[in-house]
GUBALUM-777031 format. One line per field, with one value per residue (C-alpha): residue number from 1; residue in three letters; x, y, z. Coordinates in steps of 0.001 Angstrom, whole numbers, plus 500000, padded with zeros to 6 digits. Example, Ala and Ser with C-alpha at 12.3 -4.5 7.8 and 13.67 -1.06 7.14 Angstrom:
seq: c(1; 2)
type: c(ala; ser)
east: c(512300; 513670)
north: c(495500; 498940)
up: c(507800; 507140)
END
This chain:
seq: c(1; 2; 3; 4; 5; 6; 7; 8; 9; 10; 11; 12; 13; 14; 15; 16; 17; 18; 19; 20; 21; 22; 23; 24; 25; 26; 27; 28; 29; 30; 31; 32; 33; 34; 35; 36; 37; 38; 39; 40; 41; 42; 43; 44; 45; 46; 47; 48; 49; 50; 51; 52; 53; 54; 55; 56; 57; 58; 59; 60; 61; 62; 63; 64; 65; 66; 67; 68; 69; 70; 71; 72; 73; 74; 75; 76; 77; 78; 79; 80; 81; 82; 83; 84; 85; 86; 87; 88; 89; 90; 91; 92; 93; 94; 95; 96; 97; 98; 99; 100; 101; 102; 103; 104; 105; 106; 107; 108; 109; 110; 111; 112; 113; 114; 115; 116; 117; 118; 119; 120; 121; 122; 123; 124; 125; 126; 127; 128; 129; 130; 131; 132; 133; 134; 135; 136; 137; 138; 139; 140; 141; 142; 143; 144; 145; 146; 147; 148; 149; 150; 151; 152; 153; 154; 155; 156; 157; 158; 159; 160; 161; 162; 163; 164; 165; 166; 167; 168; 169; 170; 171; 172; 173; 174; 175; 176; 177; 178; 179; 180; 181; 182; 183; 184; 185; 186; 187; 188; 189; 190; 191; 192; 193; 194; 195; 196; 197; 198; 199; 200; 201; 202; 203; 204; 205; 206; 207; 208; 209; 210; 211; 212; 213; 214; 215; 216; 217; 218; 219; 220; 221; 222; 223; 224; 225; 226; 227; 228; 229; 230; 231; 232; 233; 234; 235; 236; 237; 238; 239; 240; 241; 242; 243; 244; 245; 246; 247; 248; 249; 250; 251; 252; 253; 254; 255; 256; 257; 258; 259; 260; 261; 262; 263; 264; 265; 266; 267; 268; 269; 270; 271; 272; 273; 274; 275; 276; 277; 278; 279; 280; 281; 282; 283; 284; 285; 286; 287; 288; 289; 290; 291; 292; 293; 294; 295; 296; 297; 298; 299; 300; 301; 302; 303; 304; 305; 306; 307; 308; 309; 310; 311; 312; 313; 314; 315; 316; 317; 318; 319; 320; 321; 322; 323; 324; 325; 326; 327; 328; 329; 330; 331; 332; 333; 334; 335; 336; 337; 338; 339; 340; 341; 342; 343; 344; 345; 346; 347; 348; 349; 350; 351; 352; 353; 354; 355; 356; 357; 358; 359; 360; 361; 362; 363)
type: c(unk; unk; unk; unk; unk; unk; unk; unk; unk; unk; unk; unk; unk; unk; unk; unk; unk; unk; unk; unk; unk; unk; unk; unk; unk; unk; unk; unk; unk; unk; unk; unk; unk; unk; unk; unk; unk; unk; unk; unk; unk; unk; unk; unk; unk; unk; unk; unk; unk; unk; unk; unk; unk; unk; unk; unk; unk; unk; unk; unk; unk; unk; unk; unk; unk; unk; unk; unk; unk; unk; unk; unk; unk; unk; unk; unk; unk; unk; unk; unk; unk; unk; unk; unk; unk; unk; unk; unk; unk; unk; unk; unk; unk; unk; unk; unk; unk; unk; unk; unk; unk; unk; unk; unk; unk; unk; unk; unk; unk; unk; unk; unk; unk; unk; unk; unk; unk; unk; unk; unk; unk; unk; unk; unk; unk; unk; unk; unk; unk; unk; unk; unk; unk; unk; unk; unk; unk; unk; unk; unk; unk; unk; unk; unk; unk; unk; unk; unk; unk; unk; unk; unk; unk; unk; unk; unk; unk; unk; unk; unk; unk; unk; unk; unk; unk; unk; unk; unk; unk; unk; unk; unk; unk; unk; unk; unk; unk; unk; unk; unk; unk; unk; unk; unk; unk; unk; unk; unk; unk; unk; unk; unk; unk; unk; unk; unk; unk; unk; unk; unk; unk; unk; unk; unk; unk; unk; unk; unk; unk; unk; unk; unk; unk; unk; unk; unk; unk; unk; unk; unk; unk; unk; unk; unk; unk; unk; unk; unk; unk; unk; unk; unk; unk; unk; unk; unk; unk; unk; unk; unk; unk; unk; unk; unk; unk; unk; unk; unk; unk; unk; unk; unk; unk; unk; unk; unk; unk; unk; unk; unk; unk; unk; unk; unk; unk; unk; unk; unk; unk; unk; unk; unk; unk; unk; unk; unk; unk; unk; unk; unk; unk; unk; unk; unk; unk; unk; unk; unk; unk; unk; unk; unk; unk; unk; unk; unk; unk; unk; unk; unk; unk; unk; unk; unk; unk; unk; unk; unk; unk; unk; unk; unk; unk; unk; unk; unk; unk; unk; unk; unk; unk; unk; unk; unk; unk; unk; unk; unk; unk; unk; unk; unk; unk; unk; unk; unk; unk; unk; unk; unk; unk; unk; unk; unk; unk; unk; unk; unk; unk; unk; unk; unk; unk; unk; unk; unk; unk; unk; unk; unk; unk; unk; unk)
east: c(742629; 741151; 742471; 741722; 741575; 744545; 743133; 743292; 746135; 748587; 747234; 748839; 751899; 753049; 752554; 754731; 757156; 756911; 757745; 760403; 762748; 762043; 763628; 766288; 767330; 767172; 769205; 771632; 771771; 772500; 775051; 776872; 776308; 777836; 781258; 782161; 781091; 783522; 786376; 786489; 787406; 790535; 793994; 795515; 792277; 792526; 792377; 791941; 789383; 787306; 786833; 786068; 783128; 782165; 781835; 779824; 777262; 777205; 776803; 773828; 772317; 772292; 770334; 766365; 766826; 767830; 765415; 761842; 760449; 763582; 763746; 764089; 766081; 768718; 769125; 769471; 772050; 773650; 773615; 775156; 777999; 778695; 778497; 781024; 783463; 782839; 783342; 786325; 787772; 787438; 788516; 791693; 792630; 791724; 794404; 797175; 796914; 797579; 800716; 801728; 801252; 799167; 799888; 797040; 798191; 800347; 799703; 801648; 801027; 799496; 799841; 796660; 796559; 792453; 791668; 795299; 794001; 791128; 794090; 794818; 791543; 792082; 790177; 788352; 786935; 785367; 784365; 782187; 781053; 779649; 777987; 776264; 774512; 773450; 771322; 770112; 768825; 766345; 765440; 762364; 764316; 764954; 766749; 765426; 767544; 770482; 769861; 769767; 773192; 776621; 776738; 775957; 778518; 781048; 780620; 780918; 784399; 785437; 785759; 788552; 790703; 790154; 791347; 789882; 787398; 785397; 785396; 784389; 781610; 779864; 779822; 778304; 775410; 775111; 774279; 772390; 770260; 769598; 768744; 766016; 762427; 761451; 758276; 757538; 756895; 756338; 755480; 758530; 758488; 757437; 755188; 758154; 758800; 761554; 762935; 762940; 765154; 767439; 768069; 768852; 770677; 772916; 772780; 773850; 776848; 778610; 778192; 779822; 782766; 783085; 783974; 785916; 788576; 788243; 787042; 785799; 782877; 780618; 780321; 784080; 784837; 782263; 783657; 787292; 786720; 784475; 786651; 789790; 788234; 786459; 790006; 790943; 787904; 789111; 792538; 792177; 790169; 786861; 785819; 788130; 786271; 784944; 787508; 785846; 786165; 787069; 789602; 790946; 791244; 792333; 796025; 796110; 796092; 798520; 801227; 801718; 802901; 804650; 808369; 808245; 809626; 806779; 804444; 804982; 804646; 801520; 800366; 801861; 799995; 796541; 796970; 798118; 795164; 792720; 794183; 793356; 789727; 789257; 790732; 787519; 785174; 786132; 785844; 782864; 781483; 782409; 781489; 778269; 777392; 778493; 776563; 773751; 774224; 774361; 770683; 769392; 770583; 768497; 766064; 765049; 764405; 760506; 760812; 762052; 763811; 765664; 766662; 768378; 769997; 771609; 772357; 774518; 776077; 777321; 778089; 781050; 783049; 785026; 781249; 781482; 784025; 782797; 780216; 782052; 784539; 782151; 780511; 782656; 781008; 782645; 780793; 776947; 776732; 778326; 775685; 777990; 776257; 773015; 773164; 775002; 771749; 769226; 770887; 770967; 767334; 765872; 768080; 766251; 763083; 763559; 764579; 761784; 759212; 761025; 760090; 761764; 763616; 766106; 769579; 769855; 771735; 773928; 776232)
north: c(371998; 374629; 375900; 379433; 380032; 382741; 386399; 388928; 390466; 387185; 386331; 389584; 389690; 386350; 387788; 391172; 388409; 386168; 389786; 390731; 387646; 387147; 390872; 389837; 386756; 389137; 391911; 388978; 387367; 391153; 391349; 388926; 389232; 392692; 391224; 389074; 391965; 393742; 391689; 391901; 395557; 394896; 394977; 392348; 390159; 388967; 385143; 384039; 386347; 385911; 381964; 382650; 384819; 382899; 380058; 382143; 382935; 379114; 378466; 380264; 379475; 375916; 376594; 376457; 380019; 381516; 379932; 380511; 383759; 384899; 388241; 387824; 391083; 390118; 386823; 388427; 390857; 387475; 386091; 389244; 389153; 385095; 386208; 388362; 385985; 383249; 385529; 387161; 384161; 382308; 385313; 385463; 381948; 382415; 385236; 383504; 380508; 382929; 384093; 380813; 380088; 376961; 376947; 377786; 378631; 380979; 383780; 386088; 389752; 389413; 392182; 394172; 393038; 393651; 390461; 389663; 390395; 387422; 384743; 384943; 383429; 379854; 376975; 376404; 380008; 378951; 375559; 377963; 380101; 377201; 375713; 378876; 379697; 375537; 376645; 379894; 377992; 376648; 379602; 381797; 383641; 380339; 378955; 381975; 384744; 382221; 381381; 384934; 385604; 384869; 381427; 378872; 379893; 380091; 376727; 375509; 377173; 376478; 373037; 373095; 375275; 373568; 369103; 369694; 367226; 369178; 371645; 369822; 367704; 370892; 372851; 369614; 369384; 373524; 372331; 369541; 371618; 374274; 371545; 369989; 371151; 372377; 371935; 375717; 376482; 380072; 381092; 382993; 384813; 382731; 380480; 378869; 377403; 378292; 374937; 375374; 378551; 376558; 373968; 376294; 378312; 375086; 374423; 377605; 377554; 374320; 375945; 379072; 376742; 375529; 378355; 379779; 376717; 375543; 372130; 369624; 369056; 370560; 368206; 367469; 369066; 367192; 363827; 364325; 364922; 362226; 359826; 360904; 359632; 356804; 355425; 356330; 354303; 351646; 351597; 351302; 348526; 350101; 346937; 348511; 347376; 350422; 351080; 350100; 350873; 347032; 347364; 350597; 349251; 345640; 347865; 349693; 346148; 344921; 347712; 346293; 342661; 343547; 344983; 348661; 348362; 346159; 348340; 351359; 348399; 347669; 351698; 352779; 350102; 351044; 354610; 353659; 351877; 354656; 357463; 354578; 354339; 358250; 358467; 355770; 357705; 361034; 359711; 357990; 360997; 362823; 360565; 359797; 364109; 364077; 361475; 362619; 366118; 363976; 362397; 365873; 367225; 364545; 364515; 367730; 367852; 366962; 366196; 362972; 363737; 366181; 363402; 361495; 364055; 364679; 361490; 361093; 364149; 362743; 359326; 361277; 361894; 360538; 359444; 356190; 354955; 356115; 353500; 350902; 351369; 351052; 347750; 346100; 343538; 345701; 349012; 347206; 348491; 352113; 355471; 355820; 352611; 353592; 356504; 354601; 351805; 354808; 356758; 353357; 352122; 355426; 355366; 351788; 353269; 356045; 354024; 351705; 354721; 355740; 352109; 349274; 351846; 353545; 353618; 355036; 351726; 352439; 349139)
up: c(758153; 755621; 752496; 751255; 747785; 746216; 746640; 742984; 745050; 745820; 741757; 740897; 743004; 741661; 738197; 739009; 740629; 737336; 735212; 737204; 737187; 733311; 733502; 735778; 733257; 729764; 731867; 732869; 728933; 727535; 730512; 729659; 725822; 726578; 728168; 725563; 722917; 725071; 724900; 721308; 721242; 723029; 720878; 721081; 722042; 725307; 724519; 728200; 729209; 725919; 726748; 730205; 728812; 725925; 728723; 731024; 727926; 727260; 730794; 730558; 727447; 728322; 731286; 731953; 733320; 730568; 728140; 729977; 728561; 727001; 725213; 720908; 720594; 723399; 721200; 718204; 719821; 720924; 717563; 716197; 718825; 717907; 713928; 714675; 716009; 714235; 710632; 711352; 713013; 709409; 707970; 709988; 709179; 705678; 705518; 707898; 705443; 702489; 704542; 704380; 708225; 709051; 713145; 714723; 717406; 716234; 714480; 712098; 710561; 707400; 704399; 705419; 709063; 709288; 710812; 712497; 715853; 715418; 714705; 718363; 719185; 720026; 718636; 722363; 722227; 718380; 719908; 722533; 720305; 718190; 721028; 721854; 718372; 719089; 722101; 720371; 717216; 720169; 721744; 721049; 717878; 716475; 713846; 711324; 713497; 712804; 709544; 708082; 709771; 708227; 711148; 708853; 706339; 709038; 710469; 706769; 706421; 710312; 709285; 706617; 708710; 711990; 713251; 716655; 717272; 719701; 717675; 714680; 716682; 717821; 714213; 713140; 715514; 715314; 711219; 712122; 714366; 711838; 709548; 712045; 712369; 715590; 717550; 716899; 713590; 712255; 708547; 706698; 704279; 700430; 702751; 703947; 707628; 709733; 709494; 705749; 706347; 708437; 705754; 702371; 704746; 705473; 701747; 700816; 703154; 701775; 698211; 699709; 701397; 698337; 696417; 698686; 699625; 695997; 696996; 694152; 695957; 698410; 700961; 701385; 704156; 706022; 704298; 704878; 708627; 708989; 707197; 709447; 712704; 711045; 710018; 713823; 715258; 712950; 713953; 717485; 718953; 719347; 721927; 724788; 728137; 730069; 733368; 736231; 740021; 740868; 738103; 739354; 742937; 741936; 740136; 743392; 745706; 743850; 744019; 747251; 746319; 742850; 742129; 741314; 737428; 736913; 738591; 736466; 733745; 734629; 735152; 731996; 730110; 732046; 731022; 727287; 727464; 728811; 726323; 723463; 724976; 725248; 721818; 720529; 722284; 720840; 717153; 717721; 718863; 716135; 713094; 714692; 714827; 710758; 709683; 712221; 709947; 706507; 707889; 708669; 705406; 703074; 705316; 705504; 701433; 700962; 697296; 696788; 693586; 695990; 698453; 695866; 694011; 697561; 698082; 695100; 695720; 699483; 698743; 695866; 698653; 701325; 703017; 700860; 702538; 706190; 705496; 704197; 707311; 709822; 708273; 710324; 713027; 715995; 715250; 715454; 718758; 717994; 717490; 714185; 712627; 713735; 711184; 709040; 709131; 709177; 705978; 703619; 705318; 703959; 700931; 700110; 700889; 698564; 695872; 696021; 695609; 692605; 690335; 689127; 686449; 688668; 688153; 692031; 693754; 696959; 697786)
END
């Protein structure tokens, strides 16, 4: 058998091929970019339809399709859309906790009514949106088209009006990815990096958040949050064996041979039991993506001077006691104490540099 080698003309119909699908997925991002943009115009908001878009754009985001040879000004029409939300969803809760409401899920007409509308958006629609401006941080615009937007601030403010741990997991990572340096790198503007963007952009935002909830410090958003489902991972017991099959079966054998008061017993406890393990998992989750964030924040500060000063600043709030919490010999196997082990092994580290003179100490 013989192999011929590929012609100019196969070469070049593979390469109109190649064009035309990279067409096909920018035509399909901007489509669905579009819808959601869409949905927005509607009075009231359609609350049902605008998840099922913002889920669709995720959807997509997430996938390999839509990230070889994407097109920067679709993203950036993307990241305008999610900016959009994500504003004048804070803004809405901002004024609906002025009128004295703090259901959110239900909203109520507020003096000027300019951002009434946006209440109706529930916290899973924010929770997409979040997610999506995490895969566009990693796209070709990068984290500079994010940074520059009003996003980061957002995210700062989302979490002191939001309890939602999904929600509050993935505006962590969002921050933690704009705090991260990418493989691509591309000079701003002052000789800066991208990546550099990303973090005083971050920075910026929790100085903004503070201003505008009045909070003592900066970071205590992050803290309080973090110290909530650290004292929830704490109060449950965090050892819970996985469900298996085998124990899944073995409760259904036994139905059989057992009274039926004492089978609903033995179910209720088994789901008790399962909510308490989902419950675990869910905190863990979200104390390991805040102190992941608190990580990405110090580390992302060259000057050492800078790293401490940070430091300090974190450990003054509710993050103390996150670490102290998860000490405990049950949590040495937990993602959360990995961070926790990283943040005081590079703490140590950076004290050491600094001489026998500091007064930096961290116990």
């Amino acid at each position: 058998m013989s192999y011929s080698s590929l012609s100019s003309t196969n070469s070049s119909n593979s390469s109109t091929s190649t064009l035309y699908l990279d067409s096909l997925r920018t035509h399909h991002t901007q489509a669905l970019v579009n819808i959601v943009s869409s949905n927005l115009h509607c009075t009231p908001i359609n609350a049902e339809a605008l998840l099922t878009s913002l889920i669709e754009l995720r959807r997509h985001l997430e996938s390999p399709l839509s990230c070889a040879h994407s097109h920067p000004a679709t993203e950036t029409n993307a990241a305008e859309v999610l900016e959009h939300i994500l504003l004048c969803w804070v803004c809405a809760r901002a004024a609906q906790t002025d009128a004295q409401n703090h259901d959110v899920n239900k909203a109520v007409q507020t003096i000027d009514q300019n951002f009434d509308k946006y209440a109706e958006i529930p916290v899973a629609a924010i929770s997409e949106a979040i997610q999506c401006t995490s895969y566009l941080a990693t796209m070709s615009v990068g984290i500079a088209a994010v940074a520059k937007t009003s996003i980061p601030a957002s995210l700062a403010l989302t979490l002191g009006f939001v309890d939602d741990h999904c929600t509050l997991t993935n505006a962590f990572r969002a921050l933690t990815k704009l705090c991260t340096k990418h493989s691509v790198k591309r000079p701003m503007a002052g000789a800066r990096w991208e990546s550099d963007t990303g973090i005083y952009a971050v920075i910026d935002a929790f100085s903004r958040a503070q201003t505008a909830l009045g909070l003592r410090n900066r970071f205590d958003t992050l803290a309080n949050a973090a110290f909530v489902y650290t004292s929830e991972l704490v109060s449950v017991d965090f050892t819970l064996p996985q469900t298996s099959n085998s124990i899944v079966s073995a409760s259904i054998s036994s139905m059989s041979s057992m009274s039926s008061r004492s089978t609903a017993d033995s179910l209720d406890s088994f789901i008790i039991s399962q909510e308490t393990r989902q419950k675990a998992i869910w905190a863990e989750r979200l104390v390991t993506s805040a102190l992941a964030l608190v990580n990405a924040l110090v580390d992302a500060h060259s000057a050492l001077d800078a790293r401490l000063r940070l430091r300090k600043e974190l450990l003054d709030t509710a993050l103390y006691k996150c670490f102290k919490l998860l000490e405990q010999p049950e949590f040495e196997s937990s993602r959360a104490f990995k961070e926790t082990r990283r943040f005081r092994r590079v703490y140590a580290a950076d004290i050491r540099d600094c001489g026998p003179h500091s007064s930096a100490t961290f116990q």
